[in-house]
C-alpha positions as CSV (number, residue, x, y, z in Angstrom):
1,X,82.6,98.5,92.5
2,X,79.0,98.1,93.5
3,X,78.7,96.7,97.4
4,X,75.7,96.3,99.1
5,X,75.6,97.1,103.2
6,X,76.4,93.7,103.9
7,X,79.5,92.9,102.1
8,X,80.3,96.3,102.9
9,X,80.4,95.5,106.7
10,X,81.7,92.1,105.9
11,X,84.7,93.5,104.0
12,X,85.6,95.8,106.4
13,X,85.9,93.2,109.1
14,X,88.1,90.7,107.1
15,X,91.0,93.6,106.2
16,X,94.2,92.9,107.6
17,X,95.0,94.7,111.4
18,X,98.6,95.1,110.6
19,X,101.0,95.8,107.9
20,X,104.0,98.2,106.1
21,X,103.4,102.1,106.1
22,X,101.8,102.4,102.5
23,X,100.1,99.2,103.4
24,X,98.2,100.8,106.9
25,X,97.5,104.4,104.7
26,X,95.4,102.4,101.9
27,X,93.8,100.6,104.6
28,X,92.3,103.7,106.5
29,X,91.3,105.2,103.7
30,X,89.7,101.7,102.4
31,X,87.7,101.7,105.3
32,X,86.6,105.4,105.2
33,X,85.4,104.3,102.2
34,X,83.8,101.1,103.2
35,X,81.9,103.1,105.9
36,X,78.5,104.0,105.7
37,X,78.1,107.9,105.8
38,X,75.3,108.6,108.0
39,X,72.7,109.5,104.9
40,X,73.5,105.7,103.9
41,X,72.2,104.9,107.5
42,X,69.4,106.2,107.6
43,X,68.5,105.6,103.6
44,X,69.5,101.8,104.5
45,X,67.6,102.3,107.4
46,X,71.0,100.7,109.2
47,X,71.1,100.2,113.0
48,X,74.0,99.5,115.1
49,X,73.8,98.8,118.9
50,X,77.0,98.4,121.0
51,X,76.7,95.3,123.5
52,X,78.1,94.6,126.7
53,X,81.3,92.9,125.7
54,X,81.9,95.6,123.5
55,X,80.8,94.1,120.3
56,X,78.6,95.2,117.9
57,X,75.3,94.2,116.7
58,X,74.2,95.7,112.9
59,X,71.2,95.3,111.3
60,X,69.3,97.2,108.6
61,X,66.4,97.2,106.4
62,X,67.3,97.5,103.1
63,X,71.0,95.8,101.6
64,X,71.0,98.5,99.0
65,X,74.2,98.6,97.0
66,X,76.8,101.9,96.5
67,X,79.4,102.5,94.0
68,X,82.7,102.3,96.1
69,X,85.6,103.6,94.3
70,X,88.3,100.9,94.6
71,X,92.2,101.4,92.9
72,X,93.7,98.0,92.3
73,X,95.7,98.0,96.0
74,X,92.6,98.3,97.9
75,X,91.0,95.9,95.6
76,X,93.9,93.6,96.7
77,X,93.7,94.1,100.4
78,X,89.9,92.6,100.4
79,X,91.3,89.4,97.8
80,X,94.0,88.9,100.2
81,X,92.0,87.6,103.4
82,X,89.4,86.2,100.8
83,X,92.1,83.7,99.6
84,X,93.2,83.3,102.7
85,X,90.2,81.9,104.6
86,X,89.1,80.2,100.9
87,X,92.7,78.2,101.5
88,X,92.4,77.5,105.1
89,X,88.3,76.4,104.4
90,X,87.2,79.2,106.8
91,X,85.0,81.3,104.1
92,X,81.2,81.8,105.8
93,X,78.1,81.9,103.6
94,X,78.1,85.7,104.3
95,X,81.4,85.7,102.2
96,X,80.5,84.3,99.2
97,X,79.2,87.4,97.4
98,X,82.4,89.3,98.0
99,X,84.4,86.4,97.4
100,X,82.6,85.8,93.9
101,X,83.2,89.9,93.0
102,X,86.6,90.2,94.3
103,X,88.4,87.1,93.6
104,X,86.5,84.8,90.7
105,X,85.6,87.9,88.7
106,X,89.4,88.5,88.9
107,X,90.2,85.2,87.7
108,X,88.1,85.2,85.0
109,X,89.7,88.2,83.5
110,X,93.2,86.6,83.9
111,X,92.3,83.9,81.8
112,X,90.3,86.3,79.3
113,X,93.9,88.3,79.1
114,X,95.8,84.9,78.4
C-alpha cells in the first residue's frame, strides 16, 4: 500500500503498545516496515530532532509516498486504533488520509463482495 511520510509516522504512532505473542511479532516487523530507511531520509529530506522532554519533533520537505508491503494482519493492526478513535470521536485531521485508505476503502470492498 502506497503511504506517504506522514501517515507513515502517523501510523506508527497509533499501533497498539501491548498485545498476545503473534500479535507483538507482526507489530515489530510493521514498524520496521513503517520506518523510514535512512535513503528515504534524506530523499524526503526528513528531519527529526529529539527535545528536552524526550519527545520528538519531525519534519521534512517532501511527503513523498512508498510502496509498503502490508499482509492482511498488519493491515488490521493500523484499522484497529483507526476505529477506535473514529468511535470514541478522537480521529485528528492528520488521520483522515489513513483512515480513508485503511478503513473506508475496506468497507467499500465488503459491500462490493456482498
Amino acid at each position: 500500500m502506497k503511504l506517504t511520510v506522514e501517515e507513515r509516522i502517523i501510523a506508527f504512532e497509533i499501533l497498539p503498545k501491548e498485545g498476545d505473542f503473534l500479535t507483538l511479532q507482526a507489530l515489530r516487523e510493521l514498524r520496521e516496515a513503517l520506518s523510514l530507511t535512512e535513503e528515504e531520509k534524506k530523499r524526503f529530506g526528513v528531519e527529526i530532532q529529539l527535545q528536552d522532554n524526550g519527545t520528538m519533533d519531525c519534519s521534512w520537505e517532501n511527503n513523498g509516498e512508498v510502496d509498503i508491503p502490508l499482509n492482511e494482519m498488519k493491515l488490521e493492526l493500523i484499522r484497529l486504533p483507526l476505529r477506535e478513535k473514529d468511535g470514541q470521536k478522537q480521529l485528528t485531521d492528520s488521520m483522515v488520509s489513513l483512515y480513508e485508505k485503511f478503513v473506508v476503502s475496506r468497507e467499500e470492498e465488503d459491500k462490493k463482495e456482498k
